[in-house]
C-alpha positions, 0 to 999 in steps of 0.5 A: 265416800267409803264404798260406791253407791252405784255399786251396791245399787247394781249388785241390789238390782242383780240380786233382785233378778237372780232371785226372781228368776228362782221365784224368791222375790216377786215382780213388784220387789223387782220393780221396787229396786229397779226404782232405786236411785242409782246416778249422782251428779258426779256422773255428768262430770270429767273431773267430779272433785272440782264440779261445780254445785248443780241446781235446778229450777222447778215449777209450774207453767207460767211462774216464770222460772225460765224468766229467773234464769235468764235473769241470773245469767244476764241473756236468753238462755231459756225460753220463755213466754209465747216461745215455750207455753210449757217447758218440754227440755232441761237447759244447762247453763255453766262456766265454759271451764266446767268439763261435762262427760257423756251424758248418762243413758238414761238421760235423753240428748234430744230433751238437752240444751247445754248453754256455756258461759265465760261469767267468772262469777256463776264458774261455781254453780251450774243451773239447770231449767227444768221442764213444766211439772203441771204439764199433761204430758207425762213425758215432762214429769219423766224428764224431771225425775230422771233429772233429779238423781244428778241436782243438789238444789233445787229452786222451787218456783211459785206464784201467788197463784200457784204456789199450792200446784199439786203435782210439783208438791208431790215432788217435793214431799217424795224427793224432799229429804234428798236436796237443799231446797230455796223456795221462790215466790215470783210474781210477788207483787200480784200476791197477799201476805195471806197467801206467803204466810200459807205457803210457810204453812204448807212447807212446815207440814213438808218438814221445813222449820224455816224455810228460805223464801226469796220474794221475786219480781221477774216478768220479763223486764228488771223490776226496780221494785224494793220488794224485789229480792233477786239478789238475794237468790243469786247470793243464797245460792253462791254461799253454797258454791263451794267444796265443802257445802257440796259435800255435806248435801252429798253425804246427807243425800246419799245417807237418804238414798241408802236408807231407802235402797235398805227399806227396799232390801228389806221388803223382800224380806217377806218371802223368805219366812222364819229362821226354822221354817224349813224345818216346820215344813219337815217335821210336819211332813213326816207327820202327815206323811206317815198317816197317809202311807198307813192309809195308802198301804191299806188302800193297795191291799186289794191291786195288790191280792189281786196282781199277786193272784195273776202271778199264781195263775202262772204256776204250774202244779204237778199233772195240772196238764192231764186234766185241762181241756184242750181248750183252756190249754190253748187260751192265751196266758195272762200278762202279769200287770205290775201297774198299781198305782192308780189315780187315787193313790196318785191324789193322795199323794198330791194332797200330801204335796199340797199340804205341804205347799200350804204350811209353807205358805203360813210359814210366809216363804215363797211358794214359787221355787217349792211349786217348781221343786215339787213339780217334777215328783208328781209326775214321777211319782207313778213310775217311781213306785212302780219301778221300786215293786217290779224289783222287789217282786223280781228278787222275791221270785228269784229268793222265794220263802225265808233262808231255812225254806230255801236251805232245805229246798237245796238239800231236798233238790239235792236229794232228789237227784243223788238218791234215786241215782244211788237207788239205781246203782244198788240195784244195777250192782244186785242185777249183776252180782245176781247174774254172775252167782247164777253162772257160777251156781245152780241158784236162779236168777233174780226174779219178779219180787225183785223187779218190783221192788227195785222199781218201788225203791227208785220211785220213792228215792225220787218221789220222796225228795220231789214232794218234800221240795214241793211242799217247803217251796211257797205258792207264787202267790205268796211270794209275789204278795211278798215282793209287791209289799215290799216294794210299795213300802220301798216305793211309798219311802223313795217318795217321801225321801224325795220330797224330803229332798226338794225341801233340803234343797228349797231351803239351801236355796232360801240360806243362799239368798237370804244370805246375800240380801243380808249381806247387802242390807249390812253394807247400807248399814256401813256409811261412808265417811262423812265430811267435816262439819261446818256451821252453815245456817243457810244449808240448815234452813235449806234441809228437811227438819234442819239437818245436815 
């Protein structure tokens, strides 16, 4: 074949658990392709291009298949009878040229009996007792569909009266499409021809148009009956024994077992949702999120009027001292509390988060690896706002007012320390000049109208300049309302970029996996190459609906 199927059905297997763990697919799609069909009958051989043809007989307790074999291989190689009332173990029976490997893990040493033979006519098929599918152990129907991944016939064993056994019908119509089936009425001289024309009926409702049915009496001795067509199994079978028929069973088995690894693929389809659904998840977020940051921001006006008012009890006012009692003097400040963001505000959001998850939720993708995104935001969210207002309040109080406000507060700062001082030095200069004109003159010295007024001058040119700066700075108050504002509006759009941020990543995430399933899902779509066909009437009758 062109590619390995076991391959595809390891990488299917590893995907599913990559993408369960990141909550992409659920634990039932695990288990559906866990369940795949992954071994072939190529695994039980050292040399798998020269193997013989496997089959298996299948049925009830006591229709005598283990008769049959012992029959064809001309000694005791099943048990039978009192020996064995139900089949518990898979006995092999082959040519001692066949060289078999190590059994695969699945497969249990302890539940198989190999029995080599040196019959050059059976060198070409290897046969295979299968253990009682009616049996109450559950053990035994294990034992058969682990068993089944490596047979290509398989003789379906049926007696008169159990030819409508329920639990091997079961089988056949699951497992149908993936082996050539013979069908084995043993027993047959017990029966009516009622009961053979009913069987033919129940295998055309299986899909068999016309099934080969081998009419056996096998009860322990060799029957010398007419009506016994032993032979007939043995020469059926050994048609089928060669290259080229074992190719066209394998090829047409592996197109069954890809075509159900693809419809496996494909249920984990589901929780992927729609091409643009990401894309619905945003816009709607921004929509929804929008109304709710108008209504957050009017639901924080009053926290936010009133830590703004715990700023302004912090500034000082010019001779606010002299009138306080001692004791409000000696009350301890209050903390500034800049945490505001309360269990409403808090609720409000993860309604929004909710939301969310339910648009997600009708756009049919996993809702898992967004849950386990947006975890982390709620719990984020508080000290995340909360760290955007103590920033913003903190440069609002170091760059209060507008940029002309803090220009002129400059110049008038400026002010007031130059003109006062210039105001000084006028009238030290006067003081001295005045003092060396008295000397030189009978004029007198610098009097009362002059003390005053120089006194005047110099509180003014500091007075001045000081009440100008006060009135152009803004109240702490106003500056922290400022900065509280901005720094929830600051706050309120990191939560939404966030969240829009875990979305991008989801759906990063989502293209990934979807990518690979796809790819996985287009290499089912590629076949292998199929084998030459040939003009083989016995397998058409042997295959579901006749094809090949």
């Amino acid at each position: 074949m062109d590619y390995d199927y076991s391959e595809l059905v390891r990488k299917a297997q590893k995907w599913s658990e990559q993408s369960f763990g990141m909550g992409w697919v659920s634990q039932a799609g695990v288990q559906k392709l866990s369940e795949a069909e992954l071994n072939s009958a190529d695994a039980l051989f050292s040399n798998a291009g020269q193997r013989p043809l496997i089959v298996a007989f299948l049925g009830g307790t006591g229709v005598g298949k283990s008769t049959l074999i012992n029959r064809l291989a001309g000694k005791d190689i099943a048990r039978t009878g009192v020996e064995r009332p139900t089949s518990r173990e898979v006995t092999l029976f082959y040519h001692q040229s066949v060289a078999l490997q190590q059994f695969p893990e699945h497969l249990p040493i302890d539940k198989i009996r190999t029995s080599p033979h040196q019959d050059d006519a059976h060198k070409d098929v290897m046969w295979v007792d299968m253990p009682d599918m009616d049996s109450t152990e559950m053990e035994n129907k294990a034992l058969v569909l682990e068993w089944l991944a490596h047979v290509e016939v398989l003789v379906y064993v049926v007696s008169p009266e159990r030819y409508r056994d329920n639990r091997a019908w079961q089988l056949l119509l699951a497992e149908g499409g993936k082996h050539a089936w013979l069908f084995v009425m043993n027993q047959f001289d017990r029966g009516q021809p009622e009961q053979q024309a009913d069987f033919v009926q129940q295998l055309h409702k299986a899909g068999f148009v016309d099934p080969i049915i081998i009419n056996t009496i096998c009860a322990g001795e060799k029957s010398k009956s007419e009506k016994d067509e032993f032979n007939r199994l043995g020469v059926t079978i050994h048609q089928l024994a060669n290259r080229q028929t074992i190719a066209e069973i394998e090829y047409r088995s592996l197109q069954i077992k890809i075509a159900d690894l693809k419809q496996r693929l494909e249920a984990c389809l589901g929780r992927f949702g729609m091409d643009d659904a990401h894309q619905q998840l945003v816009d709607s977020w921004l929509l929804n999120w929008q109304r709710n940051k108008d209504i957050l921001e009017q639901g924080m006006v009053w926290p936010i009027q009133c830590m703004a008012a715990d700023y302004a009890e912090k500034e000082s006012h010019l001779f606010e001292g002299l009138f306080r009692r001692k004791k409000e003097r000696e009350e301890p400040k209050k903390s500034v509390k800049t945490e505001f963001w309360d269990a409403w505000a808090q609720s409000r959001y993860e309604d929004e988060l909710d939301q969310l998850i339910l648009i997600a939720d009708d756009q049919r993708l996993a809702l898992t690896p967004l849950r386990q995104g947006l975890l982390p935001l709620r719990a984020s969210a508080k000290s995340k706002v909360e760290a955007h207002v103590e920033l913003a309040v903190r440069d609002a109080l170091v760059k209060p007012g507008n940029g002309v406000q803090r220009f002129f507060m400059k110049l008038f700062a400026f002010l007031g320390a130059v003109l006062p001082l210039s105001a000084m030095s006028w009238v030290g200069y006067q003081v001295f000049e005045g003092y060396y004109q008295s000397g030189l003159t009978e004029r007198a010295y610098l009097g009362t109208d002059f003390a005053i007024h120089s006194i005047l001058l110099i509180l003014i040119t500091w007075l001045l300049p000081f009440f100008i700066q006060k009135q152009l700075k803004p109240s702490m108050e106003k500056v922290a309302l400022k900065g509280l504002a901005t720094g929830l509006t600051k706050g309120l759009a990191a939560l939404s970029t966030e969240t829009l941020k875990v979305v991008a990543e989801n759906k990063e995430a989502r293209d990934l996996m979807l990518a690979e399933v796809q790819a996985l899902i287009q290499q089912c779509e590629s076949t292998g190459t199929k084998p030459q066909t040939i003009e083989n009437k016995t397998l058409s009758r042997m295959l579901i609906s006749g094809r090949k």
